[in-house]
N, C-alpha and C positions, 0 to 999 in steps of 0.2 A: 642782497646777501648780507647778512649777519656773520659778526664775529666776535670772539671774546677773546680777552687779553688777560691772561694768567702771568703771575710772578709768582718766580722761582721763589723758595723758602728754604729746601733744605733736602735732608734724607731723614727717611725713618726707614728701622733695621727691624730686625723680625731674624728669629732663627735656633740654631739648638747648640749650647755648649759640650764641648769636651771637657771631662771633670775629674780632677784626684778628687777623693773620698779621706775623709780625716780617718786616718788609721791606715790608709790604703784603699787603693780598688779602684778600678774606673768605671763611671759612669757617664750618663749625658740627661741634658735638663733642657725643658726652652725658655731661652732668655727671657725675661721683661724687654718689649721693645721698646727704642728709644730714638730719640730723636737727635742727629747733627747738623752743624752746618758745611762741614766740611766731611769727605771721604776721610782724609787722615786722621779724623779723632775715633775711629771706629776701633781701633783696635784697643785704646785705651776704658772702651763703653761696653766691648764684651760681659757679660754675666751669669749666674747665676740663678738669675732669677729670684735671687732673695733666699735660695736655699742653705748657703753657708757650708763653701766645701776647702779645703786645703790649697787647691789652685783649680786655675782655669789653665787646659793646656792649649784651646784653641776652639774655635766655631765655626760655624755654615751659617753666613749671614746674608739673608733675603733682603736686597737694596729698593727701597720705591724712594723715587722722584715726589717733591710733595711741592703743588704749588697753588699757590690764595689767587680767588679769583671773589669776585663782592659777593657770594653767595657762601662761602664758607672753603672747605679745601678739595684739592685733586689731586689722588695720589694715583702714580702710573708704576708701576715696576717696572725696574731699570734691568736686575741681573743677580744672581747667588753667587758668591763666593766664598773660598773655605782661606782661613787664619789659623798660624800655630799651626800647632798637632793633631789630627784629628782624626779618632781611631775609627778603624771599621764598623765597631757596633756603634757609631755616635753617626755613623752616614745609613747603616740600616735604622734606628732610629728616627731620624731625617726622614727619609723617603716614606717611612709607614706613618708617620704624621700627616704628609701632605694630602 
């Protein structure tokens, strides 16, 4: 029997921000994913997406597991969790992406 031996590396996020709008308004956007080594920097990595809004109120962020094995990477999805404030239309926006 055969085995492989994978190391752990990190998490990469995926997911859709909750958003003031400069002027006002809310909206929601999907982040740029990103990569941590730790769970607790995730709330600091929330974003945008490059779009440039007034604040971020909170997110629905898609967690995967990412780990190096000699052939390049293995990512497994871990779990979604929501951050912050995050309005109704920013969870129907969520679900009609997926």
């Amino acid at each position: 029997m055969k085995s492989k031996t994978l190391q752990f590396k990190g998490f990469r996020i995926t997911g859709t921000s909750d958003l003031t709008l400069w002027g006002g308004g809310n909206a929601s956007i999907s982040m740029n994913s990103f990569f941590i080594n730790h769970l607790k920097e995730m709330r600091d990595k929330i974003n945008d997406g490059g779009f440039g809004v007034e604040s971020i109120n909170g997110a629905i962020c898609n967690i995967y597991k990412v780990y190096q094995n000699g052939h390049g990477e293995y990512v497994e999805y871990s779990k979604t969790i929501t951050i912050g404030n995050v309005s109704d239309s920013t969870f129907d926006a969520y679900y009609s992406e997926g």
